[in-house]
N, C-alpha and C positions, 0 to 999 in steps of 0.2 A: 286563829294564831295564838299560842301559848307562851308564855312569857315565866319561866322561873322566878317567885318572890325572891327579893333581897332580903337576908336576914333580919330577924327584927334585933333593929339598934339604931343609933343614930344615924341621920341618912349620910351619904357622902356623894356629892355632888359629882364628881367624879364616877363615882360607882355607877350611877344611875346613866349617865354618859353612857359609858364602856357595856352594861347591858343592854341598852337600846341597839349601838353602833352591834356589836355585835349577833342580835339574836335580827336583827333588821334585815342586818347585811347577809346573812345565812338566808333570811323570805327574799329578800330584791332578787337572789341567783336564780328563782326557780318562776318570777312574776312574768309575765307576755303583757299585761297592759296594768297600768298606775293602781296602787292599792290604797284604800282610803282607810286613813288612821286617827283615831279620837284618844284626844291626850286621857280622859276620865280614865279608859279601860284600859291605857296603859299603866296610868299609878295605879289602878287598882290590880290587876296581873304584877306589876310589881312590890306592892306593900308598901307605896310611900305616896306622899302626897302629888298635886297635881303641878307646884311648884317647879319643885326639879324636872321633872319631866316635861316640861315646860320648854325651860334653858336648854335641858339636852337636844329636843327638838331641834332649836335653835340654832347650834352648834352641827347639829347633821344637818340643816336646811345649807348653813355656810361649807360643807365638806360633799354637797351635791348627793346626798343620798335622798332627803326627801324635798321635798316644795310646799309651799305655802299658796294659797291662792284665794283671791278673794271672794270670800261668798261660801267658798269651795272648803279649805279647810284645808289640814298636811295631807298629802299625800306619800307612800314609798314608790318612788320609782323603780322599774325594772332598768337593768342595766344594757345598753344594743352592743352588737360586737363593735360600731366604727369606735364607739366611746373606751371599747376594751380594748382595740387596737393599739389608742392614743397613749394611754395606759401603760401599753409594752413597751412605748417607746420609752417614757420613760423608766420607766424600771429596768432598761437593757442600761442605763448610764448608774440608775442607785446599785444594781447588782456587781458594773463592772468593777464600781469604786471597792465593795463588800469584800469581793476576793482580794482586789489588791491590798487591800488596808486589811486582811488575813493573813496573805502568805507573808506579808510584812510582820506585823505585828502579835499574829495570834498568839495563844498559849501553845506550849510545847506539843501538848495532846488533841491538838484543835482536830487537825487532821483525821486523827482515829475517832475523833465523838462524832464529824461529821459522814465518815463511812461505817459506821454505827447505825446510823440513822438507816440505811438500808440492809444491815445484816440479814431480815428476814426475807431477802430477795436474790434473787437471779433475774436473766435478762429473760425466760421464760416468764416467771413468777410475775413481774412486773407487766406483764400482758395477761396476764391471767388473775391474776387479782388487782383491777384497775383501783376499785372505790381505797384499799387499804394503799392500793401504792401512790395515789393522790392523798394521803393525809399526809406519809411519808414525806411525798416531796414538798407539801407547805412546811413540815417539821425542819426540813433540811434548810429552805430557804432562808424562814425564820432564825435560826441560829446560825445562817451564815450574816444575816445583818448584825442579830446580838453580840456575834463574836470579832465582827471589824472594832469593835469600840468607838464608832463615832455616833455620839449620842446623837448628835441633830440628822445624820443618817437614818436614825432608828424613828426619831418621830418622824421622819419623812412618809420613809416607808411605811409606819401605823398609820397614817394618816390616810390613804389610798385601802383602807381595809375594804369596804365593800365592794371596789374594783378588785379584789383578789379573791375574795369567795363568788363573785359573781361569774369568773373567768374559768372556775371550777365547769359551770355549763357548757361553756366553749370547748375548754379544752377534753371533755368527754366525747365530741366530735370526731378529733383529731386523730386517736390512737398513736398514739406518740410515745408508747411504753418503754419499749424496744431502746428507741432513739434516746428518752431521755435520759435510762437507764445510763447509757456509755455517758454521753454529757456530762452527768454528773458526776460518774466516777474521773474522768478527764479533770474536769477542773477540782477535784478534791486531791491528782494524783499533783498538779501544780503547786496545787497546794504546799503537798508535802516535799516538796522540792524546792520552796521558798522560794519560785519565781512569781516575784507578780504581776509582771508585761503579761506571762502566758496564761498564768488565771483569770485577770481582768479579760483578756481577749478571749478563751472558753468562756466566761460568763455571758458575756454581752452577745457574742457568737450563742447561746445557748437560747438565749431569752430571743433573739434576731429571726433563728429558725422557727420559734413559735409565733414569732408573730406575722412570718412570709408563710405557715403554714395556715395560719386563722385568716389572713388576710384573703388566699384562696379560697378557703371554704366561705368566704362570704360571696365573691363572686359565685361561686358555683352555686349559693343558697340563690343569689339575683337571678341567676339564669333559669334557674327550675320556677320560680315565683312569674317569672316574665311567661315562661312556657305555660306553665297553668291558667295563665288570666288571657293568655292570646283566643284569641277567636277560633 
């Protein structure tokens, strides 16, 4: 696993955090059982001491990305769908709040930056290039939180980051192109219509269908597992 250095300069505690949490959370999405991690080779992949990386550890150990264990040492956890499921649920209430607190509040051009975000698409398009139209739609969601302006909304929602790159695995299951495609045009068209009853309810409705859709494909994963191991 490779780790981008941090600039050489003073360290910032924070910094060291934010690269961990994220280059972590991008390895948990794709782990099937526990990865074991040594603070050394992470300050040294990073350029800084073993200090902060340390704290940040620490800091991810309390945000459930990795574990501590005695004898044992940190570990990253991979992330299971029930743990993604729990996840959607909430995030169907931080999303519902995002739209509302949009079509209320946003800037005049919110609208337009947010159907922006998928300019380089069609409802074809978006089935046909899944990997580009999944960064799209973290871009989209991303700045539908930025743009409610409620800050403690925003650390909410950073704070669940490697539930959100992990869900990336799931939702490659799904094929949900098509579907999610209209979705988001719907609650961007509320948007611009400054109703926020009907965007809160597209969002939350948006986020509800992924996650009666994930919930399925797990049953259906149980059922094929249960088949293979029967006699």
């Amino acid at each position: 696993m490779s780790i981008s250095p941090i600039a050489a300069r003073p360290y910032l505690r924070d910094e060291v955090y934010t690269a961990l949490k994220v280059r972590l959370g991008v390895r948990a999405a794709g782990l099937t059982a526990p990865l074991r991690l040594r603070e050394e080779e992470l300050a040294a992949e990073l350029g800084v001491s073993r200090t902060p990386v340390r704290e940040a550890m620490r800091r991810l150990e309390q945000e459930g990305l990795i574990t501590f264990r005695p004898r044992r040492g940190a570990r990253l956890m991979p992330t299971s769908l029930p743990e993604y499921l729990e996840w959607l649920s909430i995030r169907e209430m931080l999303e519902g709040l995002a739209a509302r607190e949009v079509a209320l509040n946003g800037a005049n051009d919110v609208a337009l930056r947010l159907r922006a975000v998928f300019a380089d698409f069609d409802e074809a398009g978006a089935l046909a290039r899944p990997a580009e139209y999944a960064a799209a739609n973290t871009a989209f969601h991303a700045l539908m939180i930025k743009e409610s302006g409620n800050a403690l909304l925003g650390k909410t929602w950073d704070s669940f980051g490697h539930l959100k790159m992990a869900g990336l695995r799931f939702i490659e299951r799904l094929n949900r192109g098509s579907q999610s495609f209209h979705e988001h045009h719907d609650i961007i068209d509320a948007i611009t219509r400054r109703d926020p009853d009907r965007a809160e309810a597209l969002a939350r409705r948006h986020v509800r269908l992924l996650r009666d859709q994930a919930a399925a494909s797990l049953k259906e994963f149980d059922l094929l597992e249960q088949n293979e191991t029967t006699p």
